[in-house]
C-alpha positions in Angstrom: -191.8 128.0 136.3 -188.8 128.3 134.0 -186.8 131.5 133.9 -187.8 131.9 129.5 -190.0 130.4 127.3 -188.2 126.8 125.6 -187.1 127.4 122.4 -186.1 123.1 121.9 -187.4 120.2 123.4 -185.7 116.9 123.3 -187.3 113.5 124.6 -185.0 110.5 125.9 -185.9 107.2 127.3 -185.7 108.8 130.4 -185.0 112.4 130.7 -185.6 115.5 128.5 -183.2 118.5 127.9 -184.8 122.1 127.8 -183.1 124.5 125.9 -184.4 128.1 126.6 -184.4 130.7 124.4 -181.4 132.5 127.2 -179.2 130.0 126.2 -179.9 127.9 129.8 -180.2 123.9 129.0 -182.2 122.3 131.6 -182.9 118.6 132.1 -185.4 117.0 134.2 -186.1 112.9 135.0 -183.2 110.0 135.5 -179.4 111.0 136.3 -178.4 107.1 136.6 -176.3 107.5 133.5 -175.5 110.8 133.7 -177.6 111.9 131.4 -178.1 115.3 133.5 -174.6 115.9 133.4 -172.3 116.0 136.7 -174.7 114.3 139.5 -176.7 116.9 141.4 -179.8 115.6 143.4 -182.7 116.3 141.7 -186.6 116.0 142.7 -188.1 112.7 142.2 -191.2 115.2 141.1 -191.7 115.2 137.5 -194.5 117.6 137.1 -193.4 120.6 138.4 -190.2 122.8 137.2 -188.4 122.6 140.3 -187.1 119.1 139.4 -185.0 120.5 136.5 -181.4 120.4 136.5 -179.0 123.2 135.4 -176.7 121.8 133.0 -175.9 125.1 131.4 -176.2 128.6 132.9 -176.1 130.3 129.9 -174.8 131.3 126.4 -171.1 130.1 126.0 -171.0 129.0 129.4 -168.6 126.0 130.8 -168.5 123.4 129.6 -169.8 125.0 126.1 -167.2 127.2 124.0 -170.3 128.8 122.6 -174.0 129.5 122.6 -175.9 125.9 122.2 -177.4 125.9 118.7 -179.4 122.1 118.9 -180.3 119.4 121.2 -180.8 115.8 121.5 -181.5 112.9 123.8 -181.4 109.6 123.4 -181.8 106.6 125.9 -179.4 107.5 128.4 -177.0 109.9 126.9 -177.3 113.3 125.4 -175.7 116.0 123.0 -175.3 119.7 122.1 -174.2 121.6 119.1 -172.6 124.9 120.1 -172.7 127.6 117.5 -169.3 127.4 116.9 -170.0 123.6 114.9 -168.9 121.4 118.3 -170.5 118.6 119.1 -171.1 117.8 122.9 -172.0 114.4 124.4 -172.6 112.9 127.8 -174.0 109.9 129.9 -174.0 106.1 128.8 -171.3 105.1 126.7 -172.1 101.7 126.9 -171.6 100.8 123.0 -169.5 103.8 122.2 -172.3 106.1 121.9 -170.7 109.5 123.1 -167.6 109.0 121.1 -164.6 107.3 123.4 -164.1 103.7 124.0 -166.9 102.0 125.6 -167.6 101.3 128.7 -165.9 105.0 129.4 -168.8 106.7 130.8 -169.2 110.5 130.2 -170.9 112.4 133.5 -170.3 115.9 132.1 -170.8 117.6 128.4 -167.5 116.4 127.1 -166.9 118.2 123.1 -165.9 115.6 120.3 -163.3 116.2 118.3 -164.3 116.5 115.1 -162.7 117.7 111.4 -166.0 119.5 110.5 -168.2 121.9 112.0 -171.6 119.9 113.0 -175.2 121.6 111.9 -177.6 119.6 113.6 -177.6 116.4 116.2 -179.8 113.5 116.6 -180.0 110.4 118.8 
């Protein structure tokens, strides 16, 4: 079981983030971009909670500056909005799609600079 009820749920082509409402972000299914974050093995099992990866162990911790406000997955990448404004992505980068020149790929939460604070994040 997880540690505290989910308070977001975001679907990619082939993982999902968990954001519970202690501020942990959990991810479960395919790694092979990256997706997860920094590779950690993780259970082939997808019905059962203990496949989930840790990709944050809490409010404002590393790589995040701040408590994760949103979610999103797409494909094979993912992102975070901290509630600070900062926009977070990681895994294929393929066409650009995390923010640095393609091809570049981004294994761990890595923030985007931005001039604005971002509200919300979709992919």
């Amino acid at each position: 079981a997880l540690e505290a009820p989910a308070q977001e749920v975001a679907c990619g082509g082939e993982h999902t983030l968990v954001l519970l409402q202690s501020g942990v972000l959990v991810g479960f299914g395919s790694n092979r971009s990256g997706q997860l974050g920094p590779s950690v093995a993780v259970s082939t099992s997808t019905t059962s909670c203990s496949a989930a990866k840790v990709i944050c162990s809490g409010p404002g911790a590393a790589p995040f500056k701040e408590p994760i406000r949103a979610i999103a997955a797409g494909y094979m990448h993912s992102a975070a909005v901290d509630s600070g404004g900062r926009l977070y992505l990681w895994g294929d980068n393929g066409k650009g799609q995390c923010g640095a020149s393609p091809h570049l790929r981004r294994a761990a939460p890595t923030e985007l600079q931005l001039p604005s604070p971002v509200r919300q994040v979709a992919l």
